[in-house]
C-alpha positions in Angstrom: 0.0 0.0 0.0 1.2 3.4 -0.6 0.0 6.7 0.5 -1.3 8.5 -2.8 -2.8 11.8 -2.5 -5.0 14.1 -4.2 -5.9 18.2 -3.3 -9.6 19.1 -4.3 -11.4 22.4 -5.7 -14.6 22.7 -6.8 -14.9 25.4 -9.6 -18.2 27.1 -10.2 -19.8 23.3 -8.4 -23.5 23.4 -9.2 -25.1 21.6 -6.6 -25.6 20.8 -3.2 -22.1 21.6 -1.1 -21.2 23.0 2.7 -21.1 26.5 0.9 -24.0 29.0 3.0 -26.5 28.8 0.9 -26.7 24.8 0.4 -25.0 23.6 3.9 -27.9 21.2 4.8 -30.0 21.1 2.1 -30.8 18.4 -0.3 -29.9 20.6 -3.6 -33.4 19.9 -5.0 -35.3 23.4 -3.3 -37.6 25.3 -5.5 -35.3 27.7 -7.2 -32.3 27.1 -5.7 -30.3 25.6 -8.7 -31.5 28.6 -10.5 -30.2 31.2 -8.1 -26.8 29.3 -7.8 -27.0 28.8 -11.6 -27.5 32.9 -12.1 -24.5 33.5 -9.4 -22.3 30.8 -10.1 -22.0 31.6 -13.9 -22.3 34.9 -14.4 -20.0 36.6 -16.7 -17.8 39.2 -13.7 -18.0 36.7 -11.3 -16.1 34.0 -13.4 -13.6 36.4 -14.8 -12.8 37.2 -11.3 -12.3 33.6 -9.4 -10.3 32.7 -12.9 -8.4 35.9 -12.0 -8.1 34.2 -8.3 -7.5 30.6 -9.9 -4.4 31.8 -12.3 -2.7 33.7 -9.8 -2.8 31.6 -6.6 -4.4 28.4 -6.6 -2.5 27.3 -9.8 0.4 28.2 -9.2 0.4 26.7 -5.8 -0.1 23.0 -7.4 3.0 23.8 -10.1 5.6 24.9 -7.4 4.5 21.7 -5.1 8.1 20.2 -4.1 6.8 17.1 -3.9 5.2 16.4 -7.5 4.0 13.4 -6.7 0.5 13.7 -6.0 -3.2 14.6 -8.2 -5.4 17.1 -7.9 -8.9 17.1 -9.2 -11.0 20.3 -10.1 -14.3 19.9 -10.0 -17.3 21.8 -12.3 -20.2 21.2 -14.0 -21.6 21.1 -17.4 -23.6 23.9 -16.7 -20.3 25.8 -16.6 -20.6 27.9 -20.3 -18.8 26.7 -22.9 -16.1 29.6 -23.1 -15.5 29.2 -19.6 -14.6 25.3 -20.1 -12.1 26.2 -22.5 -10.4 28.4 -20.5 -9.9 26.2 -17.7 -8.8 23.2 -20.1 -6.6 25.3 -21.2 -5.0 26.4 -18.0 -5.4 23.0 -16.8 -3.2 21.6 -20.0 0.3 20.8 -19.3 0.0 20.4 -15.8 0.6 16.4 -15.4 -1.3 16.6 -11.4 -4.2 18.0 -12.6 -8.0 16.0 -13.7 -10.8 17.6 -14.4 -14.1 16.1 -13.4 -17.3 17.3 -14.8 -20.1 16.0 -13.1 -24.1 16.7 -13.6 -24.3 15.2 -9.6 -26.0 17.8 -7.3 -24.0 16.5 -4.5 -20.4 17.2 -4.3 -20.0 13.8 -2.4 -21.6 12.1 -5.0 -19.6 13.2 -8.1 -16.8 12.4 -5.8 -17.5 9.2 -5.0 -16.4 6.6 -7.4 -13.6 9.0 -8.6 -12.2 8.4 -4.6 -12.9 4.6 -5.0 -11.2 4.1 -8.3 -7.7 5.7 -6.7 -8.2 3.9 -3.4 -8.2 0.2 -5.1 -5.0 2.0 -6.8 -3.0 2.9 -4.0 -4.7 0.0 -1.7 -6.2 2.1 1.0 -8.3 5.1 0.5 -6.0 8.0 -0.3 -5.1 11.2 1.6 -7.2 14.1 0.5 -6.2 18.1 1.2 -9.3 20.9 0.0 -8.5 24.1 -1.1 -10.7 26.7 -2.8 -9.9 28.2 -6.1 -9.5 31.9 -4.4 -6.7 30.5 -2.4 -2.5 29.2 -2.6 -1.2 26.8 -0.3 2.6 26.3 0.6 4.8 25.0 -2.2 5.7 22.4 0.8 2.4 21.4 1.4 2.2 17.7 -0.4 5.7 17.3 1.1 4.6 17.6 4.8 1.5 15.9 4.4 3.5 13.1 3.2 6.1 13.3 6.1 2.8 13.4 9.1 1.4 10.0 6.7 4.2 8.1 7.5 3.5 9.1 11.0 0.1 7.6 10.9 1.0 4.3 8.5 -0.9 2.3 11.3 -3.7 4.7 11.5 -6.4 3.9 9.7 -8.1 7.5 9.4 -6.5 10.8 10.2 -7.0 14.5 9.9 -4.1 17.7 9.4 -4.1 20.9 9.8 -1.5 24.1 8.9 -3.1 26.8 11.1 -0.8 29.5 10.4 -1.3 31.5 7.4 -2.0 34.8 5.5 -4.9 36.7 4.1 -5.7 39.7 1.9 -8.4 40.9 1.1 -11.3 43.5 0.3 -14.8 44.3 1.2 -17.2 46.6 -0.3 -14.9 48.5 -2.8 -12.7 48.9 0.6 -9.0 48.8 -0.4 -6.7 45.7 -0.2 -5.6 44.9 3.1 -3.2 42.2 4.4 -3.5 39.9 7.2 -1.0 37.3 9.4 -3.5 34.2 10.8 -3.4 31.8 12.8 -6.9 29.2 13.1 -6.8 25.3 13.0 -8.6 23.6 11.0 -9.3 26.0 8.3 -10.6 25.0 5.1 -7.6 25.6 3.2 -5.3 22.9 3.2 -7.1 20.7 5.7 -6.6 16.8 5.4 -7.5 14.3 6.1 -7.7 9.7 5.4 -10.9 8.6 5.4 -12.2 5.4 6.6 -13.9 5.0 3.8 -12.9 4.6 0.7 -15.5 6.5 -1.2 -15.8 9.3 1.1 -14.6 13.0 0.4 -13.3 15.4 2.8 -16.1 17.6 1.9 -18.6 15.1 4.1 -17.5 17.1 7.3 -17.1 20.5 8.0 -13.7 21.5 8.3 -13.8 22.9 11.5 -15.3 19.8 12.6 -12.8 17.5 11.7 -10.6 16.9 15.3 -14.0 15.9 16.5 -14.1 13.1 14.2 -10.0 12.2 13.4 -7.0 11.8 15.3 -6.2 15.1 14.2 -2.7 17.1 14.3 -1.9 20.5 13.4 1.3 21.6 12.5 3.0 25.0 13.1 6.2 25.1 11.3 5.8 27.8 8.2 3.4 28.6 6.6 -0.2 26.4 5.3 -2.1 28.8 2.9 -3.0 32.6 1.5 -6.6 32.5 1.7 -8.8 35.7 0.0 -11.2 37.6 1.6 -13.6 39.5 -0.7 -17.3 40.1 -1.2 -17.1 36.8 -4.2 -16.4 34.7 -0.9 -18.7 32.6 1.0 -18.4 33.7 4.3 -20.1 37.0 3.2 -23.4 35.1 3.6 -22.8 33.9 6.9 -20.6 36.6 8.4 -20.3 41.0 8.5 -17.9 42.1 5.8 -14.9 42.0 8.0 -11.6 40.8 9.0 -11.7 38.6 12.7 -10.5 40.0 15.4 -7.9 37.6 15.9 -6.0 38.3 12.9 -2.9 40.4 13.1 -2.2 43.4 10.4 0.6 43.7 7.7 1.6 46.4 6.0 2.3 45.7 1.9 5.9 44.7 2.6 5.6 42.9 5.5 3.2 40.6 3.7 5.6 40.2 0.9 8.9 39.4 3.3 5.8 36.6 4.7 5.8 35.1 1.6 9.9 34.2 1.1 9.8 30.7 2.5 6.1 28.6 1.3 5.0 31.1 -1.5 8.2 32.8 -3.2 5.5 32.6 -6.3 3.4 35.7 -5.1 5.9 37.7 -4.3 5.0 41.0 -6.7 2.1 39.2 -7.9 -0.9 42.1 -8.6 -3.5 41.2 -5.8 -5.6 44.2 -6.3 -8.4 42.3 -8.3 -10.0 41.6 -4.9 -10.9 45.2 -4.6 -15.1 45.7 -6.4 -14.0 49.1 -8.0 -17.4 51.4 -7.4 -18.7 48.7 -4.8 -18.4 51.5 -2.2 
C-alpha cells in the first residue's frame, strides 16, 4: 500500500455543497439551482475567481516540491462553454491536474467513485487536502503531508491541519488589506484519510474535523494565502470584515511573509480583490 494523495477544488460546483446557501439542504429546493446557476456563472464573477485561480491556486499545485501527487478540479456542465475552454486550457500541461465534470447535485456524489477508483489503486483510501480556487497553499504542502502519513502508517483514518497562514483581502470597494493568521482547522489545506474509501473530505465541516480524526496540526511555516472579498462565501454567513484575531501587515511585511512557502506571489498584482465602485 502506498500513500497517494490528491488536493480538491470545486470550480463554479452546481449543486448541493457546505457553501451558506446549500450547507444542509438536499440541492433539490424550489429555485435554488436557478439562483446558484444565475451567481455561479455569471460573466464578472467568473472572470474574477479565474483571475483568483491563475494567480494563486495554480500556481500553488506547479511549485508543489513534492510532485507526486493529483489534484482534481471539479465543475459542471452547466459551466458555459467559453469558460470550459479556458480552464482546459489552463489545466493543460499540468501532469497533477484532472478535471471532473459531473451533472451530480452533491459534491460527495460526483466524488465518489472517482475516490474509489484511486483507493483500489494505492490499496487504501487516499489522503485528500481541500482548497478553494481563491486560495494558494505552501509550495511544501504535499511534502509535509506526506512526512505526518508516515507518522500515521498504522492509523487507519486521520486528519491535518496548517493553522498559520496569511490573508488579503477586500470588502465593499474597501482597499486591499493584508493579514497574518493563525486558526486550525481552516478549510484551506485541511486533510485528512478517510475510513472509507468513497468518502470525500467535503462530508465534514472542516472545523469539525478533530472531533471526528485523530487530528494534528502543524505550526512550522506557513499552510495557505486564503482571499477575503465580497465573491467569498463567508459573506453570507458573516459582517464584511476581517476577525479580530487576525494580526495586520503592511504591503511589505506581507511580501517578506511570503519568502519561504509562496516565493511565487511575491509582486504578484492582488488588487483584483478590490469591487471598484462597490463603495
Amino acid at each position: 500500500m502506498r500513500d497517494d494523495i490528491v488536493g480538491i477544488c470545486r470550480f463554479s460546483f452546481l449543486g448541493r455543497c457546505d457553501w451558506a446557501e446549500t450547507a444542509g439542504k438536499k440541492g433539490k429546493e424550489p429555485g435554488l439551482l436557478e439562483r446558484r446557476f444565475s451567481r455561479l456563472y455569471a460573466p464578472e464573477r467568473l472572470e474574477r475567481r479565474f483571475i483568483a485561480f491563475e494567480r494563486l491556486c495554480l500556481p500553488s499545485i506547479k511549485a508543489q516540491t513534492d510532485t507526486d501527487f493529483s489534484f482534481w478540479i471539479l465543475t459542471s456542465p452547466e459551466l458555459p462553454q467559453y469558460a470550459l475552454d479556458r480552464l482546459r486550457d489552463l489545466c493543460a500541461g499540468v501532469p497533477q491536474i484532472r478535471l471532473i465534470i459531473s451533472d451530480e447535485r452533491d459534491t460527495l456524489n460526483a466524488l465518489r467513485e472517482p475516490l474509489i477508483a484511486a483507493a483500489d489503486a494505492a490499496g487504501r483510501p487516499v489522503i485528500q487536502f481541500r482548497v478553494d480556487d481563491d486560495d494558494a497553499f505552501s509550495r511544501h504542502h504535499v511534502a509535509r503531508i506526506r512526512h505526518h502519513a508516515r507518522r500515521f502508517d498504522d492509523v487507519p483514518a486521520f486528519a491535518l491541519s496548517y493553522p498559520k497562514g496569511l490573508a488579503y483581502g477586500s470588502y465593499e470597494g474597501n482597499p486591499v488589506s493584508f493579514w497574518r493568521t493563525h486558526q486550525s482547522f481552516l478549510g484551506a489545506g485541511a486533510a485528512v484519510r478517510m475510513r472509507g474509501p468513497g468518502r470525500c473530505i467535503y462530508a465534514f465541516n472542516h472545523f469539525q474535523l478533530p472531533r471526528h480524526f485523530l487530528a494534528l496540526t502543524d505550526v512550522d511555516g506557513l499552510g495557505y494565502v486564503q482571499t477575503r472579498w465580497d465573491e467569498g462565501d463567508s459573506v453570507a454567513t458573516i459582517v464584511a470584515h476581517f476577525p479580530k484575531w487576525f494580526t495586520p501587515l503592511d504591503p511589505e511585511e506581507f511580501q517578506q511573509a511570503l519568502v519561504d512557502d509562496f516565493p511565487f506571489l511575491q509582486g504578484v498584482d492582488l488588487s483584483f480583490v478590490e469591487r471598484k465602485g462597490a463603495a
